[in-house]
N, C-alpha and C positions, 0 to 999 in steps of 0.2 A: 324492230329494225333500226340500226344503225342510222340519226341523219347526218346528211354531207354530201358533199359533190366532190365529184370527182374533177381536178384541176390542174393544167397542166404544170411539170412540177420547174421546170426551164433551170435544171441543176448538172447541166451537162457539160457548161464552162465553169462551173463553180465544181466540181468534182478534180479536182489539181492532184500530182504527180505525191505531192506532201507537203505536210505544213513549214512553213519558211520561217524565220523571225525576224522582228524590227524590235531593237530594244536601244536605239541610239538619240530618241531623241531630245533635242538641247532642252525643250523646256517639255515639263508635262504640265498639266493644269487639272487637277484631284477635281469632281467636281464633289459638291457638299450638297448629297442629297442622297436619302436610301430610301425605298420603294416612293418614290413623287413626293417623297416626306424631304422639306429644306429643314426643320427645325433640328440642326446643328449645331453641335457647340465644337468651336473652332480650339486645338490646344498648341495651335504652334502661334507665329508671330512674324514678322519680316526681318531678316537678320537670321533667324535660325538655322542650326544645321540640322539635317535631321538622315538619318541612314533609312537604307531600302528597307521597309518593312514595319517605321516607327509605325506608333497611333499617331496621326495628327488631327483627327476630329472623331467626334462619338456622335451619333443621333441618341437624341432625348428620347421621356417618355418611354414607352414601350420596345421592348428588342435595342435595346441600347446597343448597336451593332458600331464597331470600330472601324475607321476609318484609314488607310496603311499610305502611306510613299510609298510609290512604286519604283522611283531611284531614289540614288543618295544625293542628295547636294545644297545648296541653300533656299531657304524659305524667300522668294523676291516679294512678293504681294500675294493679295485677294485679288482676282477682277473676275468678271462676269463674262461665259463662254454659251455659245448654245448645244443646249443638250438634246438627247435625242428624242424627246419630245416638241422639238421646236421652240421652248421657251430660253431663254438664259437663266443663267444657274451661277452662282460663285463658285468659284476656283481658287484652292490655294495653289500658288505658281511654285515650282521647284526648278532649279535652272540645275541639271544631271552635270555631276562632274565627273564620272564613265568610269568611277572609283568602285561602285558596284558596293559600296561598306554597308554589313551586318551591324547589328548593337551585340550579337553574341553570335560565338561557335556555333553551328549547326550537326546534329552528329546523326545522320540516317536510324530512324529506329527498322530494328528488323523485323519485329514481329509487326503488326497493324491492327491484330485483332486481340492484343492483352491488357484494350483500356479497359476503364469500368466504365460504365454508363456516363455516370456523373463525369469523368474526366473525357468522355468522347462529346459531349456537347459542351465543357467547357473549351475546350481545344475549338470545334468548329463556330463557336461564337467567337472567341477571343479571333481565330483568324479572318473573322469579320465576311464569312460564305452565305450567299445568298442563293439565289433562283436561278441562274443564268439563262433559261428558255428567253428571258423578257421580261417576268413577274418583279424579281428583285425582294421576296419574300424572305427574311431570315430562316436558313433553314437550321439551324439549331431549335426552332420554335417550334418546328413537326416533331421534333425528337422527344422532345421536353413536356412529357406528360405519362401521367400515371395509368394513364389506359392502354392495354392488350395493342399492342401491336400488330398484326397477325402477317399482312403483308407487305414487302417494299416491292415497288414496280419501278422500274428503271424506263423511262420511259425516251426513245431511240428512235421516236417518230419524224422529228423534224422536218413537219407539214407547211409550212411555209416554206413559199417556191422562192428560187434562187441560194436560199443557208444551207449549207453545207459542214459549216465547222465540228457539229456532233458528229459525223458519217467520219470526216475524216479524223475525232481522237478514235473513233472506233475501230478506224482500220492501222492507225499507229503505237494505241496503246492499252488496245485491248486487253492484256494479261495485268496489267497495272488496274485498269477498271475491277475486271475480275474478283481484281483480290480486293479491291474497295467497297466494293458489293458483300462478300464471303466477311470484312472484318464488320460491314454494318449490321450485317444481322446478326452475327457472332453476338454482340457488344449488346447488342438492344433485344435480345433473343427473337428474334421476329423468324416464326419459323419455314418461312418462304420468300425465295426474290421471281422475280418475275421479269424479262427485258423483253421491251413490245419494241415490234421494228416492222414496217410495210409489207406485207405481203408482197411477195417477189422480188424482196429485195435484196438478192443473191448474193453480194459480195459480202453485203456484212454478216449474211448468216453463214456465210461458209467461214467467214474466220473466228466468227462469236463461235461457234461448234468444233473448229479448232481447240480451242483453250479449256469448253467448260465443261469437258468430260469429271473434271475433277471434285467437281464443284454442284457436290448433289442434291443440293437445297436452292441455288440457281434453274431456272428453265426458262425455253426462249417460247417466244409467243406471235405470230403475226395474226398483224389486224389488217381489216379493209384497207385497202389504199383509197379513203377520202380525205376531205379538209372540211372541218378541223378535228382528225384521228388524237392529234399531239394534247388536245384541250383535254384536263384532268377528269372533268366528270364521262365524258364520251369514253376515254378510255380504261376507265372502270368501269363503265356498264358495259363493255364490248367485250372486257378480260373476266371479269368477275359477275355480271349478271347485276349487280345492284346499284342503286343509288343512295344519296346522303343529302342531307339537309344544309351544312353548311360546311364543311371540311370534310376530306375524307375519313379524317381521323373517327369520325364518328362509327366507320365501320371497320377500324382497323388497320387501315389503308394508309401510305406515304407513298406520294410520288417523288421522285427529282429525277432529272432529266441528266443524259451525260456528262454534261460540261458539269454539272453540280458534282456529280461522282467522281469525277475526276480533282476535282478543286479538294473533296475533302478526301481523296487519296495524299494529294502533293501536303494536307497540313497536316494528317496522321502520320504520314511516312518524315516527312522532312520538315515540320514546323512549322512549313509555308504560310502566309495569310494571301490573302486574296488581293494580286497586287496587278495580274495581267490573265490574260484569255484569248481563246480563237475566234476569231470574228473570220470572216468571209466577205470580203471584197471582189466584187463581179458586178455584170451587165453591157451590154452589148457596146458601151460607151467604154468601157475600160480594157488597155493595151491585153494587159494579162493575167484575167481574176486568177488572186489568188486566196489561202486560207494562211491565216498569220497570225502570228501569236506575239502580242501588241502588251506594253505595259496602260496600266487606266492613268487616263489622262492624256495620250500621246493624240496630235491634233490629226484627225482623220484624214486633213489636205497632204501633209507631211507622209502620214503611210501610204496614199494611194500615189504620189511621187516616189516614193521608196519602189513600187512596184513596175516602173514606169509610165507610169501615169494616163489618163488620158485618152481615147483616138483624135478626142476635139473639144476644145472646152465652150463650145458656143454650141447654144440648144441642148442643154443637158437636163437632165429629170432626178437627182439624186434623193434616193431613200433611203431613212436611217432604218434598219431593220428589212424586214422584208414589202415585197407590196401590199398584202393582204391585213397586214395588222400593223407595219410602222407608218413614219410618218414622214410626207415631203416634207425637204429641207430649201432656206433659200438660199445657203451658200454650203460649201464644205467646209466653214471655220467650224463647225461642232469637233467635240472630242470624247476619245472610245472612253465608256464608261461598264461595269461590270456587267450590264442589263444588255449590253449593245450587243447585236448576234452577228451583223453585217452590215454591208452598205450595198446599195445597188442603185448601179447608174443605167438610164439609157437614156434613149434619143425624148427628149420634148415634144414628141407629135401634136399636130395640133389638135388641140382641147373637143372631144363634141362636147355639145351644145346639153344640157337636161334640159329635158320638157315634162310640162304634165304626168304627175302620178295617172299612172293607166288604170289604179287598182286591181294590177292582175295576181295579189294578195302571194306572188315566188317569195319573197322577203319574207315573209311568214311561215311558206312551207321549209325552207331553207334551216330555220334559226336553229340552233343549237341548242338555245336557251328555252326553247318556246316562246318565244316574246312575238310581238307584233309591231315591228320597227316600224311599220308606217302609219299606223293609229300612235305611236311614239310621240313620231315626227308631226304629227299633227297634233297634238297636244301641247306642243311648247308651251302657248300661251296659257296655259292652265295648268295651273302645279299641284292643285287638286285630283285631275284629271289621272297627270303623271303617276303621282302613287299607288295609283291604284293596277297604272299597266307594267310596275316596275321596271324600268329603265335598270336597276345599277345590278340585273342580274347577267345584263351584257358582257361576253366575253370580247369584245372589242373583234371580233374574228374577220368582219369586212364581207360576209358572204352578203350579205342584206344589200352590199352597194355595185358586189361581183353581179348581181342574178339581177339587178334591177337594167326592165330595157329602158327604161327613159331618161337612165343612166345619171338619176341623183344619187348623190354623197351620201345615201340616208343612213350610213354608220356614224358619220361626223353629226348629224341630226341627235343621233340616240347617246350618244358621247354630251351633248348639248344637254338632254335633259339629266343624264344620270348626273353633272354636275347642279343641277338647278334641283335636284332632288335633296343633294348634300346639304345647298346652300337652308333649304327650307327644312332640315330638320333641327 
């Protein structure tokens, strides 16, 4: 059996008309950092110009992933912006002169499925495509191995309440998906796609069954409607019956979520790198959520003004991502970065109070992971102790702090130790 709970999904103001765009803004701020990793090597300077799309930094080490302007204009500085993890992060500053300038012709390719392996992961590395769910994974890194592929799962769950942005490229550009799906396993000969979407979730299967009569090595799939459906290993045990030890690859298996599918449609088809994305701006605090398609770096206060802004800026709750797995923020100065799915504002209620673990051992039946977040959380003080309940298999999913009555933070607890686990190896 399936674990997970069922949560209400509060996607009812964040499900908009269609996606809108904001591509005007005066400064972006790049931030330098690829999956929580800052070790960057920076290759622009102040004084530079640099057009939409250059490289201006690389991550080191491992998945040496490129780093793009998302406008054209000049390099003004470095400064330090907060990201959506709450911490600050450096930023190369670009002040956009609305010239919109390539470094080269761009010419639609028409086919999408006559790369060869090797040029279809050098393409989605060079265009610098990650995870978009959150994770920020290079995904040229799932492609890039010598073992049997057997299947891709597109994964359309988008289990975290309030985001929206997957639902809506789905219902605008679904036949572009399609073909994005149909050229990856073309390329990687991977002889089945698989796209999981909520049970009962009617609209998108009636237009996904639109398009994919064509498309015979495609089939669609629904899962339970729980949380967290969307987390990788749940929804390979749900579709596929099995488990893996450390990657899915071990069985076979790649997941990427839509926004990924789509990112490496726009660099197969037209060259694109990864310069901008849908995020989803909602919550009962703002005029008019909407879903927007944002260049990286553009400062989140600036687009939720673009949107008009706002019902009230006093007592506000702003989260970067969703509520169950992102994180409050203390102002709206952070800026969109490729990881970022949404923002969600509401009312600041006031805070209860946590009291006393009850030991009524929900946070345990809950886990995804099978872990015991609260023998975790009590552990801190012993890092001996920690190793042995492993902390860093936490999917960070926040059910353990959802199902707790005594209503401790005990995700932020378990987040505490899987860093103190890092620190001690």
């Amino acid at each position: 059996m399936t674990r997970g709970v069922k949560i209400p999904k509060c996607k009812k103001d964040s499900i908009t008309e269609k996606i809108i765009k904001y591509s005007k803004p005066k400064f972006v701020y790049i931030p330098l950092i690829c999956q929580n990793d800052i070790n960057i090597t920076v290759l622009v300077k102040s004084g530079d110009y640099v057009c939409k799309g250059d490289v201006i930094a690389r991550k080191r080490g491992n998945f040496r992933i490129p780093i793009h302007a998302s406008v054209s204009g000049k390099v003004t500085s470095i400064i330090e912006k907060p990201y959506l993890n709450g911490s600050l992060v450096k930023c190369v500053v670009i002040e956009n002169d609305f010239k919109e300038k390539i470094s080269s012709k761009i010419v639609p390719r028409k086919h999408i499925n006559d790369y060869t392996k090797e040029e279809f992961i050098d393409k989605i590395r060079d265009a610098g495509i990650v995870g978009l769910g959150g994770g920020g994974f290079p995904t040229f890194a799932k492609y890039d191995t010598d073992s049997k592929i057997k299947t891709l799962i597109v994964n359309a769950i988008e289990c975290e309440p309030y985001i929206a942005a997957d639902y809506m490229l789905l219902q605008e550009k679904c036949e572009e998906i399609l073909e994005a799906i149909d050229a990856i396993i073309e390329i990687n000969d991977i002889p089945e796609a698989i796209i999981a979407i909520n049970r009962g979730n009617t609209k998108t299967r009636e237009i996904i069954n639109t398009f994919i009569g064509t498309y015979l090595k495609i089939k669609l799939v629904e899962v339970p409607n729980l949380y967290p459906m969307g987390w990788e290993r749940t929804l390979i045990k749900e579709i596929k019956g099995i488990t893996y030890n450390h990657i899915p690859a071990e069985q076979g298996i790649i997941v990427n979520n839509v926004s990924t599918i789509y990112a490496v449609y726009e660099a197969l088809k037209y060259d694109k790198p990864l310069i901008e994305r849908v995020i989803t701006i909602t919550g009962e605090m703002i005029k008019e959520p909407q879903n927007i398609l944002v260049r990286t770096g553009t400062p989140v206060k600036e687009i939720i003004e673009s949107i008009g802004g706002y019902k009230r800026f006093k007592d506000i709750y702003l989260i970067a991502g969703g509520p169950m797995m992102g994180a409050a923020m203390d102002s709206d100065e952070l800026v969109s970065s490729p990881n970022l799915t949404g923002i969600v504002v509401n009312r600041n209620n006031v805070k209860q109070e946590a009291i006393e673990c009850l030991r009524c051992g929900k946070c345990v039946n809950v886990c995804p992971a099978k872990l015991s977040p609260v023998l975790i959380m009590n552990g801190l003080e012993s890092p001996e102790k920690l190793k042995h309940l492993r902390p860093e298999k936490c999917v960070e999913c926040g059910l353990c702090s959802y199902i707790c009555p005594s209503k401790i933070k005990v995700r932020d607890f378990v987040i505490e130790a899987k860093n103190v686990n890092r620190k001690e190896r």
